[in-house]
N, C-alpha and C positions, 0 to 999 in steps of 0.2 A: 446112501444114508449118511456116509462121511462128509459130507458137502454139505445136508441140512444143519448137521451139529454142528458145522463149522458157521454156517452163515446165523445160526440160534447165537452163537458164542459172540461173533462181530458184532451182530446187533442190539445183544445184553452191551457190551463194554462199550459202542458208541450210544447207545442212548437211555442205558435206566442210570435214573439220579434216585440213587440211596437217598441221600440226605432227603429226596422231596416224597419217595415212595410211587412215582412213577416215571415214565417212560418219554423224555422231552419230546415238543410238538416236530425239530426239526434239527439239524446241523448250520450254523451259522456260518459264513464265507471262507472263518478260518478252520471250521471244524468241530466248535464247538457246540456243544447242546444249549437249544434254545428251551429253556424250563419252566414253556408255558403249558399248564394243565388242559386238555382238551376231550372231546368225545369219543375223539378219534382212536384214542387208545381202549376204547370196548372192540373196535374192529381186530385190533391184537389178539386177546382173548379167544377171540372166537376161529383167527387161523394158525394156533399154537402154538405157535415163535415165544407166547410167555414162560420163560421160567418157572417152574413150580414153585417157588421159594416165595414170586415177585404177583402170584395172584392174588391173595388175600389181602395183601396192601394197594392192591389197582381194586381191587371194588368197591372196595374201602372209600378211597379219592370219590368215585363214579359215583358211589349213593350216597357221598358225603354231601353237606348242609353249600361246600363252593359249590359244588355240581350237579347236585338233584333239586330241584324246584318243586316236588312235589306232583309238577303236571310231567315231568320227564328229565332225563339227564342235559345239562346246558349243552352247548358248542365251545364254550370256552367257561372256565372257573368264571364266576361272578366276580372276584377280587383277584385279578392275573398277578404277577407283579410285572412293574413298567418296565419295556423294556427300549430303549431308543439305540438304532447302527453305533455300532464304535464305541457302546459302554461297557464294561468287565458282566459277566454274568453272577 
C-alpha cells in the first residue's frame, strides 16, 4: 500500500497543473508538463490515481463547453493552446 501512495504522490507533483485544474497530456523531453487538455484524463478517474481534492475540477474541464460537444467528450479541448518543441510552457 506504501508504494501506491507513493506512486499517487509522484504522479499528483509530475503532472496536475493547479493553475489549468487538470492533469497535463504528457512530460516533455526535459520533464516538463505538457498542459494540453485531453480525454485521456477520464481514464484517471476511473483507475484512482485521482486525488480527492483534484476530481471536481477534472469533470468540471471534461463536461466543460472546450470538451464536451454535446454528442460526447472531445479527444483533445476544441481551443488547445499552441504549443511548438523548444517553446517555454
Amino acid at each position: 500500500m506504501a508504494g501506491a501512495r507513493t506512486l499517487r504522490r509522484r504522479f499528483d507533483e509530475a503532472f496536475w497543473r493547479p493553475d489549468r485544474g487538470f492533469y497535463a497530456l504528457a512530460l516533455d523531453g526535459d520533464g516538463h508538463p505538457v498542459p494540453t487538455l485531453a480525454s485521456n484524463v477520464g481514464h484517471l478517474l476511473w483507475s484512482g490515481i485521482v486525488d480527492d481534492d483534484h476530481v471536481d475540477g477534472l469533470v468540471t474541464n471534461l463536461f466543460g463547453d472546450r470538451m464536451f460537444s454535446g454528442w460526447g467528450v472531445r479527444p483533445t479541448a476544441c481551443c488547445p493552446q499552441a504549443w511548438a518543441a523548444g517553446t517555454p510552457l
